[in-house]
C-alpha positions in Angstrom: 66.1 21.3 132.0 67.4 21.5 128.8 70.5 20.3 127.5 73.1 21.9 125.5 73.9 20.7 122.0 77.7 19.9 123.5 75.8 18.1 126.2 73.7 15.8 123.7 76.2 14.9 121.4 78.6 13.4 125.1 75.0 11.6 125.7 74.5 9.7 122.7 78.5 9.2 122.6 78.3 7.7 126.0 75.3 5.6 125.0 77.2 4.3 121.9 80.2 3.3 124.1 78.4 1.9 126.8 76.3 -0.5 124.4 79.3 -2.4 122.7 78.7 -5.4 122.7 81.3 -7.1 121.4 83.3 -9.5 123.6 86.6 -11.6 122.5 86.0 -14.0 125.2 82.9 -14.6 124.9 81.1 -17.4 122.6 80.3 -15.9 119.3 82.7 -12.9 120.4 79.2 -11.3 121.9 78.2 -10.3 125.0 74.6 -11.0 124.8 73.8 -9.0 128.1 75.2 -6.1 126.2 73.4 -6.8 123.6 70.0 -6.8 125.8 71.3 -3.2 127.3 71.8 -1.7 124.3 68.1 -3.0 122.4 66.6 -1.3 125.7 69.0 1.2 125.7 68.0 2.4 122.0 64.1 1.4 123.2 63.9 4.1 125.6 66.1 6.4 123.5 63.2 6.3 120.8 60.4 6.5 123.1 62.1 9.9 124.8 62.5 11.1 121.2 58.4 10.3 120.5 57.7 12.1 123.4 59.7 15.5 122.8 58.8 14.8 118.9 55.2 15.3 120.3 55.7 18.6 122.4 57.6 20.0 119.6 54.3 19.3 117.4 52.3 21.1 120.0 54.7 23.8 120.5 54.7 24.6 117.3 51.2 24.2 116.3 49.1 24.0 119.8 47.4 21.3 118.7 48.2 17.4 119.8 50.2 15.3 117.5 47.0 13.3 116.5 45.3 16.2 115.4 47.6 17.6 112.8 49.6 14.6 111.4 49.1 11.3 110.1 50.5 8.2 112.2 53.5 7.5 109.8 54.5 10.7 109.4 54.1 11.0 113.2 57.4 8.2 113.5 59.2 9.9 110.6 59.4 13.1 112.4 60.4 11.1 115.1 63.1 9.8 113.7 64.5 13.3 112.1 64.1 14.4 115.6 66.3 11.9 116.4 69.0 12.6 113.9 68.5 16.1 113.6 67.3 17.1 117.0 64.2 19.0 117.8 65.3 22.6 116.7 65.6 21.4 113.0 62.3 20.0 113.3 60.7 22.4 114.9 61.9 25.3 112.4 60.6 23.2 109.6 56.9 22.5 111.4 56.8 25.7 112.0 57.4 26.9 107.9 54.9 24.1 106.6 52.1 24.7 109.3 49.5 26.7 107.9 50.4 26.7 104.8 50.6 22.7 103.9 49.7 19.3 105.9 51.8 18.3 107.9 53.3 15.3 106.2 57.0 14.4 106.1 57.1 15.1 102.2 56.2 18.6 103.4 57.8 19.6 106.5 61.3 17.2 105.2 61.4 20.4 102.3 61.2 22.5 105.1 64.4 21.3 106.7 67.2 23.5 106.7 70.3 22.7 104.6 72.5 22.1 107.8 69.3 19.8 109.4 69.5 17.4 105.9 70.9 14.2 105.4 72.3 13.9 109.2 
């Protein structure tokens, strides 16, 4: 199942809230438990955006990841995936495949006004 854009954006708001971590009371004013949630938290939020960066890579292109990009550029689509969300990067994979590598240099020139600079 797929969420909605609406649906996303109350995720990563919830995820945000839930992983304050500051704490008047405590010593330092942090609650370091919170502080554990929320670097696993943001852990497991990367690793689910790898993992659908990767299926947007084979979507568009029907190769694996591996096979069509370089390891760096791999985690900096990743990360616009992340910011962006996987329609922004898809659009743009999809415009630089076949015509240029698939490096971030490429496929970042490729993103769509409204997918830049989020």
């Amino acid at each position: 199942m797929r969420l909605r854009e609406d649906e996303q954006k109350l995720l990563r708001l919830a995820l945000l809230k839930s992983a304050n971590a500051l704490c008047p009371e405590c010593p330092l004013n942090l609650d370091f438990s919170a502080i554990d949630l929320s670097v696993d938290m943001f852990a497991q939020t990367l690793l689910a955006n790898c993992e659908q960066t990767g299926q947007v890579l084979y979507n568009a292109t029907s190769q694996s990841p591996s096979e069509v990009a370089e390891y760096v550029d791999l985690w900096k689509f990743t990360l616009a995936n992340y910011n962006a969300g996987p329609g922004c990067l898809y659009r743009a994979i999809e415009q630089t495949f076949g015509n240029q590598p698939l490096t971030w240099e490429n496929v970042s020139a490729n993103l769509e006004p409204a997918c830049q600079g989020l």
